[in-house]
Structures are given as C-alpha cells and as structure tokens.
Backbone as CSV, one residue per row, in Angstrom:
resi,resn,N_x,N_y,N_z,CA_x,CA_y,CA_z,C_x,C_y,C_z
1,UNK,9.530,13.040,-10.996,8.431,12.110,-11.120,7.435,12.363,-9.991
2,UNK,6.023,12.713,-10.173,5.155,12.792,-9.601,4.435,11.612,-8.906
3,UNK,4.400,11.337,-7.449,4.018,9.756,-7.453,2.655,10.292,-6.208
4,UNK,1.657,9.630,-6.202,0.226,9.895,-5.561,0.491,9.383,-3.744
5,UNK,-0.372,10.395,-3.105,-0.021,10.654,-2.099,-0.646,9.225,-0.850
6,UNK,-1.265,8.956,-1.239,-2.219,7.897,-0.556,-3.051,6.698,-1.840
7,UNK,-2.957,5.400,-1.127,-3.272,4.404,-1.898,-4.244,3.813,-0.814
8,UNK,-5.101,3.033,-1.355,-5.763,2.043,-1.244,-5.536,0.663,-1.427
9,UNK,-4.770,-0.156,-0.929,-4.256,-1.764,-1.084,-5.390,-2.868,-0.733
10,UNK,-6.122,-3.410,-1.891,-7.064,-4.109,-1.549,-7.012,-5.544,-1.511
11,UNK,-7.168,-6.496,-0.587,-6.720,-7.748,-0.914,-8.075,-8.534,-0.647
12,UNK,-8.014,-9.564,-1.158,-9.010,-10.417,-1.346,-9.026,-11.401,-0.130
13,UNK,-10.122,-11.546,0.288,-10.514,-12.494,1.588,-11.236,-13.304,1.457
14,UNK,-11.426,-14.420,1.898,-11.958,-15.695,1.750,-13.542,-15.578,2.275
15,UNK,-13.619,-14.456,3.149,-15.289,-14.489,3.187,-15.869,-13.338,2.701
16,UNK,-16.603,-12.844,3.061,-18.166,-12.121,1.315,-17.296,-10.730,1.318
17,UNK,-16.451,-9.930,2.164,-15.446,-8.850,1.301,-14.307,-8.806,1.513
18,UNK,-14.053,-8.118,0.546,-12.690,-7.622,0.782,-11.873,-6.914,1.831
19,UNK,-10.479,-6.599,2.256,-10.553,-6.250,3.612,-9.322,-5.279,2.185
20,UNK,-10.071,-3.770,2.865,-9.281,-2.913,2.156,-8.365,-1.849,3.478
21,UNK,-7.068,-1.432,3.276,-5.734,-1.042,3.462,-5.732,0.618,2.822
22,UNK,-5.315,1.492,3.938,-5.607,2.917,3.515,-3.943,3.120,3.758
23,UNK,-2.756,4.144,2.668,-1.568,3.704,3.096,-0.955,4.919,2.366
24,UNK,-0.363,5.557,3.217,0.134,7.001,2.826,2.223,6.616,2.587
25,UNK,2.552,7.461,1.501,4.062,7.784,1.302,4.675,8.288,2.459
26,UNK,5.630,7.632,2.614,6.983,7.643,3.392,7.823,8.456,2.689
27,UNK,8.860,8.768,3.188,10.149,9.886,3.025,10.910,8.677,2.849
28,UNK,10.577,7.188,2.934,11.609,6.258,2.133,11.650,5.783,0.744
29,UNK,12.606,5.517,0.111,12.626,4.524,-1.012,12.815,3.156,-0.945
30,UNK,11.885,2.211,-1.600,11.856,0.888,-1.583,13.729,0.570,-2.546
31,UNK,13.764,-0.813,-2.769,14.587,-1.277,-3.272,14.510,-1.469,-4.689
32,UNK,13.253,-0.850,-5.300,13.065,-0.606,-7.161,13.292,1.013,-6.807
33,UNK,13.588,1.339,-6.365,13.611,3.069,-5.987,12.587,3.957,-6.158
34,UNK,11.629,3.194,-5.626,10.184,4.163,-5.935,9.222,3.881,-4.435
35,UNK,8.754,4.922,-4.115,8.325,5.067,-2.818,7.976,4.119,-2.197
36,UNK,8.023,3.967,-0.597,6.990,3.296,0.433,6.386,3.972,1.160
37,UNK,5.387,3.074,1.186,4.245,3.652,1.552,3.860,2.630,2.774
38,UNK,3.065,3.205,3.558,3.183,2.439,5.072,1.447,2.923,5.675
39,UNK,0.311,1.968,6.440,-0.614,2.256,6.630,-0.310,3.085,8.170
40,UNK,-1.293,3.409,8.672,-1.308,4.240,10.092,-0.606,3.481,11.183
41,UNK,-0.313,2.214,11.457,-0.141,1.382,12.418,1.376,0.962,11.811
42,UNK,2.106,1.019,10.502,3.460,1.098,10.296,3.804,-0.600,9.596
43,UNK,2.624,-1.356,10.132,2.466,-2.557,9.738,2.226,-3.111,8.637
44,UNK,1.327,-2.842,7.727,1.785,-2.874,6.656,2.063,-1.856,5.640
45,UNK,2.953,-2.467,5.124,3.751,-1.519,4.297,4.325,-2.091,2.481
46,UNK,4.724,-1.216,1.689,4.444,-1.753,0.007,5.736,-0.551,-0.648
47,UNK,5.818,-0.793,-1.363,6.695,-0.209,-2.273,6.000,-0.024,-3.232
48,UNK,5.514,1.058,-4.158,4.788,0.972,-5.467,5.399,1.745,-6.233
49,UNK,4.963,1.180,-7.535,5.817,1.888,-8.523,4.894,3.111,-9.475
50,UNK,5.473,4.000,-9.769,4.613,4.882,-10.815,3.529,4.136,-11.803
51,UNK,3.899,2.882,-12.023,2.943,2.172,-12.962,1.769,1.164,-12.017
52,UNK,1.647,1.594,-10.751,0.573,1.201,-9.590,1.360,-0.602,-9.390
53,UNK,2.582,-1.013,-9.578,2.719,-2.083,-9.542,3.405,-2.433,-7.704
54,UNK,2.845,-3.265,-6.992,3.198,-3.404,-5.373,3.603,-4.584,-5.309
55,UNK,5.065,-4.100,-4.315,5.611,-5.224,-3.528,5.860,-4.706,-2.121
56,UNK,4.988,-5.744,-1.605,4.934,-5.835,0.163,6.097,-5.670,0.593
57,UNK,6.084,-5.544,2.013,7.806,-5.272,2.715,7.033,-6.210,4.246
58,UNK,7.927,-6.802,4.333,7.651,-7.344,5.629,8.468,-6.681,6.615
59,UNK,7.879,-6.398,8.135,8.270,-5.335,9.093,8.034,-5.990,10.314
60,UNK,8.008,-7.661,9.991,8.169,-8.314,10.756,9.203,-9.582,10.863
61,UNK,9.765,-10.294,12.073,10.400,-11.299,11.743,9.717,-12.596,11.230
62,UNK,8.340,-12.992,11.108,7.982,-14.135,10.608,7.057,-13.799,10.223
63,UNK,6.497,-12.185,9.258,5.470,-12.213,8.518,5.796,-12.626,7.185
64,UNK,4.820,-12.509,6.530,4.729,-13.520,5.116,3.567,-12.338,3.998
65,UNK,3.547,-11.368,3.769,2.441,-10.636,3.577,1.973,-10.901,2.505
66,UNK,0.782,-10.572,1.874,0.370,-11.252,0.797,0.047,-10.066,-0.007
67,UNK,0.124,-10.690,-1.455,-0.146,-9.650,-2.372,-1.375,-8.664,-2.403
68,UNK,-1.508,-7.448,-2.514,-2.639,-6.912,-2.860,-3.399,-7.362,-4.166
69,UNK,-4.939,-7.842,-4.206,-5.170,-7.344,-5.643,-5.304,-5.916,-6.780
70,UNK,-5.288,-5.057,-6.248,-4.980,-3.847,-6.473,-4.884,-2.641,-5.634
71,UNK,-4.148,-1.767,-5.921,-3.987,-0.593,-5.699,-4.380,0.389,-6.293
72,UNK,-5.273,0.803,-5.727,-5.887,2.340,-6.316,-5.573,3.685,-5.661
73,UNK,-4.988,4.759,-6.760,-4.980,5.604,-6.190,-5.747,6.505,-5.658
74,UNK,-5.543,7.259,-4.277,-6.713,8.371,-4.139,-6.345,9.593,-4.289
75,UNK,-7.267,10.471,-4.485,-6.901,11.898,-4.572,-6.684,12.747,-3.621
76,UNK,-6.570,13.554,-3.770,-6.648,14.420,-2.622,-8.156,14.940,-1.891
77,UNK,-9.445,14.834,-2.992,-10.693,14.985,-2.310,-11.145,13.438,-1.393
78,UNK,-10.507,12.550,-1.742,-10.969,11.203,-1.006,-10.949,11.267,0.214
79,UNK,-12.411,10.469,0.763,-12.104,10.492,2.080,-10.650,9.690,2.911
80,UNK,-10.225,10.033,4.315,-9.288,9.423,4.990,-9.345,8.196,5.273
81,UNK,-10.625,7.977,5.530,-10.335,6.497,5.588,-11.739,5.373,4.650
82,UNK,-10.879,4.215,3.986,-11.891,3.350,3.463,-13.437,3.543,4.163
C-alpha cells in the first residue's frame, strides 16, 4: 500500500484563518495500522488512513488535540512549508 509522504492538517480557528499544520510520515504505525505522521516540532502528531481519514495522538500528558478539518495531501512538487 502506497501511503503519501507529507500532509497538510488544517484546522479551523475562531478568528478570520485557518491555522494550517505541515506533517511528514514516521517509520511508526498508529493503532488502525496505518501510518503516523508527526509535524517538525514532534508535537503534533495523527495517524491517517489511506482513505485521508485522521486521528490525533496526544504526546502530551494533558493535551486534548482537536480534530483537523481536513487533510490534504501534498506531492512531492509542493512547497515545504504552508
């Protein structure tokens, strides 16, 4: 199974944008057995599935992370960062 190398996790914010999440594959497997993926700082981090579907991982003791509204994949010509 072919799964995309870098995502985009975009979540919705309460003032005029969005605060978008740049988040590359790990050498781990989540607990649906399909990759994690972790941003530059290790902090946040997601499990996604071949069908672009995300569940957060908390990598903290009293975080609470919130859903993305989507995940888009990027290619390999995309720039590095949002």
């Amino acid at each position: 199974m072919v799964h995309t190398d870098r995502y985009e996790l975009i979540f919705q914010m309460s003032g005029a944008t969005d605060d978008v999440v740049l988040v590359r594959m790990t050498d781990r497997l989540g607990a649906g057995g399909f990759p994690v993926y972790e941003d530059e700082t290790g902090i946040v981090r997601a499990e996604i599935s071949d069908r672009g579907e995300v569940r957060m991982i908390a990598t903290g003791g009293h975080q609470a992370p919130g859903a993305p509204l989507l995940a888009r994949p990027l290619g390999e010509d995309a720039p590095e960062t949002p």
